[in-house]
BALOBA-1460 file (C-alpha; in Angstrom, 3 decimals):
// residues 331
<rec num="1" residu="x" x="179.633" y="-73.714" z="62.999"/>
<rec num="2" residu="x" x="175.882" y="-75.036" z="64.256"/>
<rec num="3" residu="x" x="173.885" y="-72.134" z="65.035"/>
<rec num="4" residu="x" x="170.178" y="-72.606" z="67.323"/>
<rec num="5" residu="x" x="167.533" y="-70.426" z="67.435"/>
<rec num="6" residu="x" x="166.664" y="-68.588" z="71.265"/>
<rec num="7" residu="x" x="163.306" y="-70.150" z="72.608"/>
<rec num="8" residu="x" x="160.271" y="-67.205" z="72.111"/>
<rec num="9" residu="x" x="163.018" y="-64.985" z="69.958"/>
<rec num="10" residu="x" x="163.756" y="-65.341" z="66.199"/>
<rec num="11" residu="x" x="167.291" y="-64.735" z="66.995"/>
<rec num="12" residu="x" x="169.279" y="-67.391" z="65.481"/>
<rec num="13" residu="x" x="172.819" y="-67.460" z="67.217"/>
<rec num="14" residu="x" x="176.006" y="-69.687" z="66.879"/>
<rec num="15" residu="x" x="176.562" y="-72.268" z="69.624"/>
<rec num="16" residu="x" x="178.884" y="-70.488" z="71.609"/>
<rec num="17" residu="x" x="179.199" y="-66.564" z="72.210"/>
<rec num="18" residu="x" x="182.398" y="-64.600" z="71.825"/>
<rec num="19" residu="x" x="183.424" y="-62.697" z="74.850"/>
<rec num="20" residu="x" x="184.883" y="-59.540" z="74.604"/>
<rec num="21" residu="x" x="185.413" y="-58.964" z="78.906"/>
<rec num="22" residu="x" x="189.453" y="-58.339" z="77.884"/>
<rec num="23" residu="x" x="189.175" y="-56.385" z="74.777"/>
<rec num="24" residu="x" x="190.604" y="-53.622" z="74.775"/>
<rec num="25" residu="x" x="192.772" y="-54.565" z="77.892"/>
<rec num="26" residu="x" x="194.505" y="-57.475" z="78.068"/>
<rec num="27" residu="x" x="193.388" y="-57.724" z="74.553"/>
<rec num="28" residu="x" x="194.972" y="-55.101" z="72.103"/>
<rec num="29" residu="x" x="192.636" y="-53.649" z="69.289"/>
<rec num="30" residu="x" x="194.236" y="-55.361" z="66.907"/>
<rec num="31" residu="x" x="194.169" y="-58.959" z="68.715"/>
<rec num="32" residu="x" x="190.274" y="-58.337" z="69.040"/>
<rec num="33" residu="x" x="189.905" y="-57.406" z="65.698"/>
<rec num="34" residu="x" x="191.578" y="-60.478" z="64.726"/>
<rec num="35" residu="x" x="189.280" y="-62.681" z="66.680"/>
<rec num="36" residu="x" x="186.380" y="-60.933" z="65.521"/>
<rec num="37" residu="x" x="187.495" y="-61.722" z="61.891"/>
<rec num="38" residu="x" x="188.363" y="-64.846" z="62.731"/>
<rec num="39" residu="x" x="185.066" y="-65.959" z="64.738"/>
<rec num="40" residu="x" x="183.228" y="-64.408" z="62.164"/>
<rec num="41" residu="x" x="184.484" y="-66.244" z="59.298"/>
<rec num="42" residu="x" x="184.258" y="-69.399" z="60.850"/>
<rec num="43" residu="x" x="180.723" y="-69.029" z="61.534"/>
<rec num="44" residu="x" x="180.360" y="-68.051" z="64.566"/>
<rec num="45" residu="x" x="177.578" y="-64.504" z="64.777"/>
<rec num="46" residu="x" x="176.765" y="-63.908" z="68.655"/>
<rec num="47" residu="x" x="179.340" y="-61.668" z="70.661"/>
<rec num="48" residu="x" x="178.936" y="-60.320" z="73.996"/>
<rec num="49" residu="x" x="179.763" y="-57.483" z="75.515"/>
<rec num="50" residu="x" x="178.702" y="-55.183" z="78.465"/>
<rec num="51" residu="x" x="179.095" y="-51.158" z="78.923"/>
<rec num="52" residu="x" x="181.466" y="-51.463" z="81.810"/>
<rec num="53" residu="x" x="183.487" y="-53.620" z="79.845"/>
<rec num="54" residu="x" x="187.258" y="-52.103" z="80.265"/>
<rec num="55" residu="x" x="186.417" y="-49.401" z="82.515"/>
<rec num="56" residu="x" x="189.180" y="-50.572" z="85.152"/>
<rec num="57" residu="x" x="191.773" y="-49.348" z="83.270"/>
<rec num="58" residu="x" x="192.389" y="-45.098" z="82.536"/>
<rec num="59" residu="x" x="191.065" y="-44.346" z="79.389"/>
<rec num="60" residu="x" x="187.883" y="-44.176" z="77.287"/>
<rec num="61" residu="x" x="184.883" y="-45.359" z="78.672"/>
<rec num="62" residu="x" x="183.202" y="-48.346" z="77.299"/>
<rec num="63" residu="x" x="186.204" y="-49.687" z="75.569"/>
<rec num="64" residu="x" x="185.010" y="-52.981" z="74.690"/>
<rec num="65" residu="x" x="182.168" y="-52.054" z="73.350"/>
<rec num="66" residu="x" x="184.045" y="-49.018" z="71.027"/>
<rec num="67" residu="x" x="186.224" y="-51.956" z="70.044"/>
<rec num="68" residu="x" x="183.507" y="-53.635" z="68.637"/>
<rec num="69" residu="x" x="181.498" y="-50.850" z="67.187"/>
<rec num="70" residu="x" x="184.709" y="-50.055" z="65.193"/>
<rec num="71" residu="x" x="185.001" y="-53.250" z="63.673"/>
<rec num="72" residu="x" x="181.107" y="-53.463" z="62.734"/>
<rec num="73" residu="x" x="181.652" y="-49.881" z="60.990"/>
<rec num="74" residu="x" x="184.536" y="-51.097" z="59.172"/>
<rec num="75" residu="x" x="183.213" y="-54.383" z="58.143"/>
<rec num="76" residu="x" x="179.676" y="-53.765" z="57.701"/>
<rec num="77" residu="x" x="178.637" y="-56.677" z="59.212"/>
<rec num="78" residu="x" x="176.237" y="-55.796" z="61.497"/>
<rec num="79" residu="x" x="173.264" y="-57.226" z="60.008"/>
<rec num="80" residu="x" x="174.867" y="-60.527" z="60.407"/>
<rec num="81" residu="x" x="175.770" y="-60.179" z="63.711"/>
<rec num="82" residu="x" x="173.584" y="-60.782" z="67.257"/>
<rec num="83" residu="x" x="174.847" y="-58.373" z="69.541"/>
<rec num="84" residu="x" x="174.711" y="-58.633" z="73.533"/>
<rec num="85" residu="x" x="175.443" y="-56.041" z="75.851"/>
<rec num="86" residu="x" x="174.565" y="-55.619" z="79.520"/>
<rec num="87" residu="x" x="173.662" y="-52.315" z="81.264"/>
<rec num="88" residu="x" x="173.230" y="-51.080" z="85.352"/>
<rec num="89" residu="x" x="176.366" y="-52.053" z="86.566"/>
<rec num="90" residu="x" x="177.230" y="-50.519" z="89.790"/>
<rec num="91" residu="x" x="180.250" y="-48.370" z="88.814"/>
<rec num="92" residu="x" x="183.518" y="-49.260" z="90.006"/>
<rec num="93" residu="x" x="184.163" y="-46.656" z="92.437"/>
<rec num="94" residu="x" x="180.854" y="-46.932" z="94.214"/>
<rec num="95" residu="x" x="180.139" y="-50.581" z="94.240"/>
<rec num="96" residu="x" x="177.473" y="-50.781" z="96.941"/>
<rec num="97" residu="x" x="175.349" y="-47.938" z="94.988"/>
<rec num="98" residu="x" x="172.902" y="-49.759" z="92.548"/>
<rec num="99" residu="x" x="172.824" y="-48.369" z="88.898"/>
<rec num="100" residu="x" x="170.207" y="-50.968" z="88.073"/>
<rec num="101" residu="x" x="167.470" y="-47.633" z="87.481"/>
<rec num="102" residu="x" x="165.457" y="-46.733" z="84.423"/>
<rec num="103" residu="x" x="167.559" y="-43.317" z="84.557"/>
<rec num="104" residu="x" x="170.641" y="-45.365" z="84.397"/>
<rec num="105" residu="x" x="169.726" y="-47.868" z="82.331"/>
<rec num="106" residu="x" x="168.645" y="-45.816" z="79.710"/>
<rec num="107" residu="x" x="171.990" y="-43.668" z="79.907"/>
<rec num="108" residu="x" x="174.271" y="-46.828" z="79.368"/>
<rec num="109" residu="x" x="171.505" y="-48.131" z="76.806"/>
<rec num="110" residu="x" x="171.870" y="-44.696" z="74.571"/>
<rec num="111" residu="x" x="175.822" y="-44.788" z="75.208"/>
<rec num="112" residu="x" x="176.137" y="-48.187" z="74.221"/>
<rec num="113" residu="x" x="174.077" y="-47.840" z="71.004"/>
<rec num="114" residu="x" x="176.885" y="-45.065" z="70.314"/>
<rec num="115" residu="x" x="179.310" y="-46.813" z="71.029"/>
<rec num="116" residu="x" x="178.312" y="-50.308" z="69.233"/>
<rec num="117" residu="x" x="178.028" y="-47.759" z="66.109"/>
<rec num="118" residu="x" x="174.467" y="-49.699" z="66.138"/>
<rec num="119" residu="x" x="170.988" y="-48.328" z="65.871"/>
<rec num="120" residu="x" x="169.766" y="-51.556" z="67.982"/>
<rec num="121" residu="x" x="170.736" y="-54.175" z="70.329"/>
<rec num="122" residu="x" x="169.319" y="-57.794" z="70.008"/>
<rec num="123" residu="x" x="169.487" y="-58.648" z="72.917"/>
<rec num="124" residu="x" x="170.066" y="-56.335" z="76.160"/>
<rec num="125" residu="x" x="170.733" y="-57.117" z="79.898"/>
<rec num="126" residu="x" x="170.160" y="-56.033" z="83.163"/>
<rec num="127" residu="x" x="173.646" y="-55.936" z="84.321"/>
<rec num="128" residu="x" x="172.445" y="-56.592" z="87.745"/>
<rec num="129" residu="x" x="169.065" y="-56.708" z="89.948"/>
<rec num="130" residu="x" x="168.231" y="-53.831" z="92.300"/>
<rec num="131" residu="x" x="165.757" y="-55.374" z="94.916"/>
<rec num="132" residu="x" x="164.221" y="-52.028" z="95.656"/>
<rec num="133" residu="x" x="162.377" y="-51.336" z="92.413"/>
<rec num="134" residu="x" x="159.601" y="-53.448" z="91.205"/>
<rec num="135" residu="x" x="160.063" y="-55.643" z="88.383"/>
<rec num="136" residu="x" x="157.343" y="-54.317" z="86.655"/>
<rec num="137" residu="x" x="159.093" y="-50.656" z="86.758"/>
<rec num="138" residu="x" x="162.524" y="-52.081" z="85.695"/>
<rec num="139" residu="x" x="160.802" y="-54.052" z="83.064"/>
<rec num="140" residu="x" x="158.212" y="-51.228" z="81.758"/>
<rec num="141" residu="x" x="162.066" y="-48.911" z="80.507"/>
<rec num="142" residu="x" x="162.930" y="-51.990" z="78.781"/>
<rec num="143" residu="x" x="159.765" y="-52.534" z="77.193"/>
<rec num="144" residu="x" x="159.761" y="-49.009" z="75.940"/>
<rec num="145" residu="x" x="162.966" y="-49.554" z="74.418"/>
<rec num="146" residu="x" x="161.804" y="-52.166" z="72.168"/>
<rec num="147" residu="x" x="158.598" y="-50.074" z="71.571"/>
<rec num="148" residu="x" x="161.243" y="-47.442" z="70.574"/>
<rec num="149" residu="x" x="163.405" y="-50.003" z="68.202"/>
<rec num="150" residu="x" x="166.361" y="-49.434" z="70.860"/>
<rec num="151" residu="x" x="166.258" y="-53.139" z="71.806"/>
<rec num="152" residu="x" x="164.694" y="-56.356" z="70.086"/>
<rec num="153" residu="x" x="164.770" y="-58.714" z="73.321"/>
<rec num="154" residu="x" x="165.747" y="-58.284" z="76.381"/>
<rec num="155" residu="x" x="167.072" y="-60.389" z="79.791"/>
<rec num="156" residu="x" x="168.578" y="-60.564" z="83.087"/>
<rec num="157" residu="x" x="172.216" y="-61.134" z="84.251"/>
<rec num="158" residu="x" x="172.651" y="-61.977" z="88.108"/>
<rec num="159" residu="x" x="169.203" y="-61.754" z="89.211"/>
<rec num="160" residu="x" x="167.968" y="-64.180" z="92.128"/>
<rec num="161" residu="x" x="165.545" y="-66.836" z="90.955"/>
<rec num="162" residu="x" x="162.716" y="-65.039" z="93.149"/>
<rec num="163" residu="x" x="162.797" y="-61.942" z="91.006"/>
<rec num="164" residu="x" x="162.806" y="-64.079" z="87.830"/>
<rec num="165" residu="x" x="160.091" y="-65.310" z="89.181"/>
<rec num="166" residu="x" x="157.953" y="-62.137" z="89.816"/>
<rec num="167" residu="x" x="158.730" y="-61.131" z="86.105"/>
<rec num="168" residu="x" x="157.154" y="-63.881" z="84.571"/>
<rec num="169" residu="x" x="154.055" y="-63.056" z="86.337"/>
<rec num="170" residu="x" x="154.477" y="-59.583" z="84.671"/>
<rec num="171" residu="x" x="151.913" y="-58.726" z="81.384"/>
<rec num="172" residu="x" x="154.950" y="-57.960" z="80.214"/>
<rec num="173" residu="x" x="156.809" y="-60.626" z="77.674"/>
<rec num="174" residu="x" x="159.839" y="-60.451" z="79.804"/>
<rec num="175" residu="x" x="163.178" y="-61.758" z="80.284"/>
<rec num="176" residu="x" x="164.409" y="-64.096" z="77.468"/>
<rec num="177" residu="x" x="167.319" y="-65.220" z="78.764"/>
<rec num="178" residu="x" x="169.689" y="-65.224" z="81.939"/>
<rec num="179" residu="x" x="172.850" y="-64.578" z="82.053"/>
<rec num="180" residu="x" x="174.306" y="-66.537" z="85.031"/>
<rec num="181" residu="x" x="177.919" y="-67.847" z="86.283"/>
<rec num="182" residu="x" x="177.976" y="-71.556" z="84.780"/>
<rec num="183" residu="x" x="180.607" y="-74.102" z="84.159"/>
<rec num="184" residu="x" x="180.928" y="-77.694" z="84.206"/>
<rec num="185" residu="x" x="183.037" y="-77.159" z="87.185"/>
<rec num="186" residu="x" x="181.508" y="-77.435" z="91.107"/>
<rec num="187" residu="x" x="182.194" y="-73.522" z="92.956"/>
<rec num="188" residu="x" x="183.291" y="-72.308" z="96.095"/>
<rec num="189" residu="x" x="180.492" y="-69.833" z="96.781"/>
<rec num="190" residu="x" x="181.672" y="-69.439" z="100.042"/>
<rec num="191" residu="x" x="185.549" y="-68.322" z="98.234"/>
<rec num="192" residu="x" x="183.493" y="-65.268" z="96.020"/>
<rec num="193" residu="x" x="183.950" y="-62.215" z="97.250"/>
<rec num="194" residu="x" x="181.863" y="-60.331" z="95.084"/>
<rec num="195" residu="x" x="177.882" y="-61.185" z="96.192"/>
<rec num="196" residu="x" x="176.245" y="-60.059" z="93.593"/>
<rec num="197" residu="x" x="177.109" y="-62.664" z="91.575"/>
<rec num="198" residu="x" x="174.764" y="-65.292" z="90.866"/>
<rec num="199" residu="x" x="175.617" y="-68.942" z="90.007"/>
<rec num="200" residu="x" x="173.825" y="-71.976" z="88.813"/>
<rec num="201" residu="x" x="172.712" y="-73.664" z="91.637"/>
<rec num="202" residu="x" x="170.217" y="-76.609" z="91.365"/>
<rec num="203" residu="x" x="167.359" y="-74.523" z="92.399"/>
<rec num="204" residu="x" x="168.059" y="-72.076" z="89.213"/>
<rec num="205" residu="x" x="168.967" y="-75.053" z="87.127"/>
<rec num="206" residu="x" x="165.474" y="-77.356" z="87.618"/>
<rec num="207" residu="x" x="163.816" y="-73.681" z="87.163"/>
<rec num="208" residu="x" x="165.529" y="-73.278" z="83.409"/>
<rec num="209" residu="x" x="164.605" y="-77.344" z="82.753"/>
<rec num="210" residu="x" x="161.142" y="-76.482" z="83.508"/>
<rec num="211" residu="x" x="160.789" y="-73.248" z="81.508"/>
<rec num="212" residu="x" x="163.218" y="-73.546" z="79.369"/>
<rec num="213" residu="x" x="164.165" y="-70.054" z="79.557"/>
<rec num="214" residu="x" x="167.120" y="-69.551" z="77.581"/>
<rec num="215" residu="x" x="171.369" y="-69.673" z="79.367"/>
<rec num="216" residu="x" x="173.860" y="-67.739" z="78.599"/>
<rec num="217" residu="x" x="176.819" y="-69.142" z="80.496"/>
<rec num="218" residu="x" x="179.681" y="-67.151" z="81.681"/>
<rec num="219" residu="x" x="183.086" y="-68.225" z="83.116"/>
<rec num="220" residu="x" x="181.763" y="-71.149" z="81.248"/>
<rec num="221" residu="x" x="185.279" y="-72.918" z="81.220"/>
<rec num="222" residu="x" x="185.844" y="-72.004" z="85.181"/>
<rec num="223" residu="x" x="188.595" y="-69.528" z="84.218"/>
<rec num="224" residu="x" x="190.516" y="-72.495" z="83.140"/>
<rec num="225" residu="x" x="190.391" y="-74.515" z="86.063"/>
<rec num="226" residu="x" x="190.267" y="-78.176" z="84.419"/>
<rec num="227" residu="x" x="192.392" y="-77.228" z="81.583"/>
<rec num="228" residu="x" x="195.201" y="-76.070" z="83.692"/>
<rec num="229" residu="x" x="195.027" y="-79.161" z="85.711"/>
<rec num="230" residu="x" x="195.409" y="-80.964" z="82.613"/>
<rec num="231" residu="x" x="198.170" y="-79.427" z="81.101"/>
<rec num="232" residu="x" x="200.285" y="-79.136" z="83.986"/>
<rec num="233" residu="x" x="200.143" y="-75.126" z="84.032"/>
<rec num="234" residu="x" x="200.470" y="-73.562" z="87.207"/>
<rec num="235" residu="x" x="197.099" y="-72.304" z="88.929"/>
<rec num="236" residu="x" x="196.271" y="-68.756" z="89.768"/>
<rec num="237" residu="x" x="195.558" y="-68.239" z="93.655"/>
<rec num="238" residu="x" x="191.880" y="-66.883" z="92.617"/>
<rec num="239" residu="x" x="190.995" y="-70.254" z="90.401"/>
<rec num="240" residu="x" x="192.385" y="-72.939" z="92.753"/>
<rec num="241" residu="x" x="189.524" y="-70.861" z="95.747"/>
<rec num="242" residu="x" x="187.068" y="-70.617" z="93.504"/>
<rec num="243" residu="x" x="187.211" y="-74.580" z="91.719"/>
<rec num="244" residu="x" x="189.528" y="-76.876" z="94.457"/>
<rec num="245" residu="x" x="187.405" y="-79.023" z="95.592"/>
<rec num="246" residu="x" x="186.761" y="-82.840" z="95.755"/>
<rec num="247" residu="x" x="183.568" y="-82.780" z="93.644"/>
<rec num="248" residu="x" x="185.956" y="-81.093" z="90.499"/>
<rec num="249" residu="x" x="188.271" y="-83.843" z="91.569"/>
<rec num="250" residu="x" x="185.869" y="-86.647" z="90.427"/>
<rec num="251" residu="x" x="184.478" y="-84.536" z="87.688"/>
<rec num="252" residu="x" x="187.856" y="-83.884" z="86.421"/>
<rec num="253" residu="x" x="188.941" y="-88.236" z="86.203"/>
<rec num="254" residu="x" x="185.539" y="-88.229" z="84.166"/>
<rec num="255" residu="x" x="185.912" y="-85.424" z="81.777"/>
<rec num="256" residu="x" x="190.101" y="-86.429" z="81.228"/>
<rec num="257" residu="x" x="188.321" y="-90.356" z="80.533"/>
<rec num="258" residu="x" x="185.792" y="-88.795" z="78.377"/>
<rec num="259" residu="x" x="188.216" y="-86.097" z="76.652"/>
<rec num="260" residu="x" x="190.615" y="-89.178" z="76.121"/>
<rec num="261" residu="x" x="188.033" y="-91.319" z="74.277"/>
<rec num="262" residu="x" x="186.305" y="-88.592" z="71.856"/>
<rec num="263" residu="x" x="189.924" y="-87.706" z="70.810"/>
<rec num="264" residu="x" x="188.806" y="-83.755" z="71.873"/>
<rec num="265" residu="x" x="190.518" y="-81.115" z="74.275"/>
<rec num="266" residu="x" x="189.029" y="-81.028" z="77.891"/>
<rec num="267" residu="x" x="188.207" y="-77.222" z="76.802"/>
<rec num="268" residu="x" x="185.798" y="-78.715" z="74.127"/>
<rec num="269" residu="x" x="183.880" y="-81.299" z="75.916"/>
<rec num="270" residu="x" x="183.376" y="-78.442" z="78.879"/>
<rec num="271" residu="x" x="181.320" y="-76.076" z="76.005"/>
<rec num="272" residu="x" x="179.957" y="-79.361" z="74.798"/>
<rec num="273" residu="x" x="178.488" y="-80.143" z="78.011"/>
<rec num="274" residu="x" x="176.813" y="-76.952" z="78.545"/>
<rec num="275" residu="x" x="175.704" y="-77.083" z="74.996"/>
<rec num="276" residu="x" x="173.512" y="-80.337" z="75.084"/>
<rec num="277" residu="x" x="171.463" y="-79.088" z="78.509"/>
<rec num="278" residu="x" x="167.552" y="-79.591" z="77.894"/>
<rec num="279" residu="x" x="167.665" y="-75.693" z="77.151"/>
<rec num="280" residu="x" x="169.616" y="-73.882" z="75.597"/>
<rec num="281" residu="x" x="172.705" y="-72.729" z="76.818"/>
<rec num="282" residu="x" x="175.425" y="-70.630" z="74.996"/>
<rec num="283" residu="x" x="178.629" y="-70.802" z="76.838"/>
<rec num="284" residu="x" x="180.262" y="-67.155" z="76.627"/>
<rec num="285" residu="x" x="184.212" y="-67.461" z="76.395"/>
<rec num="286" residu="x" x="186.657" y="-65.298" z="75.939"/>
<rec num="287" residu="x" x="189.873" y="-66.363" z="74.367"/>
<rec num="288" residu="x" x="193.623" y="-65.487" z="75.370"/>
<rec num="289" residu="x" x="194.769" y="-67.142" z="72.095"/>
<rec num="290" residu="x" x="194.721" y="-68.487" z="68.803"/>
<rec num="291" residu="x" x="194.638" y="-71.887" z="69.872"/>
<rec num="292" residu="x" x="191.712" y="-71.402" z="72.429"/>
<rec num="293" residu="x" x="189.629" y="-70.216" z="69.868"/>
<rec num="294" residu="x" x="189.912" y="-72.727" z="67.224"/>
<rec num="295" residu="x" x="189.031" y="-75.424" z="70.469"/>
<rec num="296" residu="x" x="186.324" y="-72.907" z="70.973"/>
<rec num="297" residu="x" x="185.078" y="-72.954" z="67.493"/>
<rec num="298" residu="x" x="185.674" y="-76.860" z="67.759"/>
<rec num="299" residu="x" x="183.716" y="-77.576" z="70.325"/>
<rec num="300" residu="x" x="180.547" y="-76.666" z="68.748"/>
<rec num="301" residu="x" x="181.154" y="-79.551" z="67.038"/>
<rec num="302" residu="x" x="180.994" y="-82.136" z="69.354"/>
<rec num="303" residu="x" x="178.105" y="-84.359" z="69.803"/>
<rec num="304" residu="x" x="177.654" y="-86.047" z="73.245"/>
<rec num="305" residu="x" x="175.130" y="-88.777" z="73.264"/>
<rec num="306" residu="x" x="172.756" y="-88.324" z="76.509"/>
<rec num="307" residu="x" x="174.398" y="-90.883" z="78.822"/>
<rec num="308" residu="x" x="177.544" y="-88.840" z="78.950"/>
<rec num="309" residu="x" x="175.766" y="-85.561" z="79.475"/>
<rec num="310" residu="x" x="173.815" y="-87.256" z="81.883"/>
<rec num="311" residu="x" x="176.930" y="-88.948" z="84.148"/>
<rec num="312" residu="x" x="178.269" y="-85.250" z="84.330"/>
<rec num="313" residu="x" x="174.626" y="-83.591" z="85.256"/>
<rec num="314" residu="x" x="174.790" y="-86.101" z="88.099"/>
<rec num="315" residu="x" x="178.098" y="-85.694" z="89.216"/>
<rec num="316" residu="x" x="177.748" y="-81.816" z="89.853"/>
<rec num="317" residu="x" x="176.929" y="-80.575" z="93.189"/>
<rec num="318" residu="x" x="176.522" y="-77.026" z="91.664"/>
<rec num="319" residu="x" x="177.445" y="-74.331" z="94.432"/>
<rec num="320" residu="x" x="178.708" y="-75.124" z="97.352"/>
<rec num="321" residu="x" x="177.233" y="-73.082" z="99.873"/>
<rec num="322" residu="x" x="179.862" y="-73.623" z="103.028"/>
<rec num="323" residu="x" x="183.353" y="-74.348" z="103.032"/>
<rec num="324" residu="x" x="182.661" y="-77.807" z="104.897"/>
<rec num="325" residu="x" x="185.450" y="-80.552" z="104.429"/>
<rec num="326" residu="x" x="185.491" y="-80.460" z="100.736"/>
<rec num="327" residu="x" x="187.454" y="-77.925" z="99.876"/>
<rec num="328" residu="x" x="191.217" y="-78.830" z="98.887"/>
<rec num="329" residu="x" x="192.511" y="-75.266" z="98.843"/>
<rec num="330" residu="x" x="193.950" y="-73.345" z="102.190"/>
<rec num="331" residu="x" x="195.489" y="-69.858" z="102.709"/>
């Protein structure tokens, strides 16, 4: 597997990022295990996690990232492996109450160091923003982490371009990398009911071009969306409001045309696509099976020459912000 090294980091990661969101859930212990040995073996060395990971379920907090501690401990890999976890996420029960505070973000920083069976994180997120604290005080905890060996780099994950903004005009180094909703696919903002969320719009997306901050892209493969259309499966109620629309329509002829001539799965040109951007992106995926992974693992493969990449830039209208005329799902 092709690995890349993170602009202003000397964190060298493979091309895509294993996502552990299920593990410990829909994914058994043993079935993460398995994909960790697998991934591993095959190359790949990023995996991301988060400290809330799991917590929907009754049992142990943090399960995802337990799973994953357990498997470093018994494999003693962890000096080969870039680790990613995000902390400050509102807790489930009282979703409208920020957690994104130095107290709290040191408390899920410490437990997820414990947890990870880690003495460091690579590369640690703000889980979300809080607009009432100034960058400069969310950013001075972080900093002491890495002061403190807690942390080596650090980002954001669902922060507004405006506060990105106002941290790079910190002293501090700052953010390395976002964290942001990204897919090949066009979304139905207007169909997410969660708003604190952020996705690649245009705006965010000529801001990474010209900085060349660093992507990491989850729901990179739009929960399916293309694949199922391909395949004939049926379509979950949540995927056809988020991706229906007449924009995915056209992008979906193209990718099938493209898919069709590189002899590759729809699933691998998608990661390919966010792969070749001007900077550089890491699509995040998690994987419901063996198969998906090995396309996963695949796609990092792929080379697109820069016309292709370029038709399906252009094609993309991003977000869309209204449900206008466009949409092709209804209630």
């Amino acid at each position: 597997m092709k690995n890349l090294l993170l602009k202003d980091t000397s964190l060298t990661v493979s091309k895509i990022s294993l996502g552990t969101v299920n593990f410990g859930t829909v994914i058994d212990e043993e079935t993460a295990e398995s994909q960790l040995n697998f991934f591993t073996y095959n190359g790949g060395n990023f995996i991301d996690t988060a400290h809330i990971y799991g917590d929907w379920v009754p049992g142990p907090k943090g399960i995802s990232e337990r799973i994953i501690g357990a498997w470093l401990k018994k494999t003693g890999l962890r000096h080969k492996i870039v680790i990613s976890t995000k902390g400050g996420h509102p807790d489930l029960a009282e979703f409208h109450i920020s957690r994104a505070t130095p107290k709290e973000i040191i408390k899920d920083l410490d437990e997820s160091l414990q947890f990870l069976n880690t003495d460091y994180i690579d590369l640690y997120f703000y889980h979300r923003d809080n607009p009432d604290i100034p960058v400069e005080e969310l950013l001075g905890v972080l900093e002491q982490a890495r002061a403190d060996g807690k942390i080596r780099y650090y980002g954001c994950s669902n922060w507004p371009l405006d506060r990105i903004q106002q941290v790079r005009r910190q002293e501090f180094p700052g953010f390395v990398c976002n964290q942001i909703m990204y897919s090949l696919a066009d979304i139905n903002e207007f169909n997410i009911s969660d708003k604190t969320l952020v996705l690649m719009d245009r705006e965010i997306y000529n801001h990474h071009c010209e900085t060349g901050l660093n992507v990491m892209a989850y729901t990179a493969l739009a929960k399916g969306y293309f694949t199922k259309k391909a395949t004939g499966q049926s379509m979950p109620a949540q995927t056809a409001r988020w991706y229906s629309n007449m924009s995915n329509e056209r992008i979906y002829a193209e990718l099938t045309r493209k898919a069709h001539s590189l002899h590759c799965s729809v699933s691998e040109l998608e990661l390919a696509f966010l792969m070749h951007q001007s900077f550089a992106t890491v699509p995040i995926v998690s994987f419901s099976n063996q198969q998906q992974l090995e396309q996963g693992i695949k796609s990092c493969d792929l080379v697109l020459d820069h016309e292709t990449v370029e038709k399906l830039n252009n094609m993309k209208k991003y977000v869309y912000q209204g449900a206008g005329s466009e949409s092709l799902f209804t209630l």
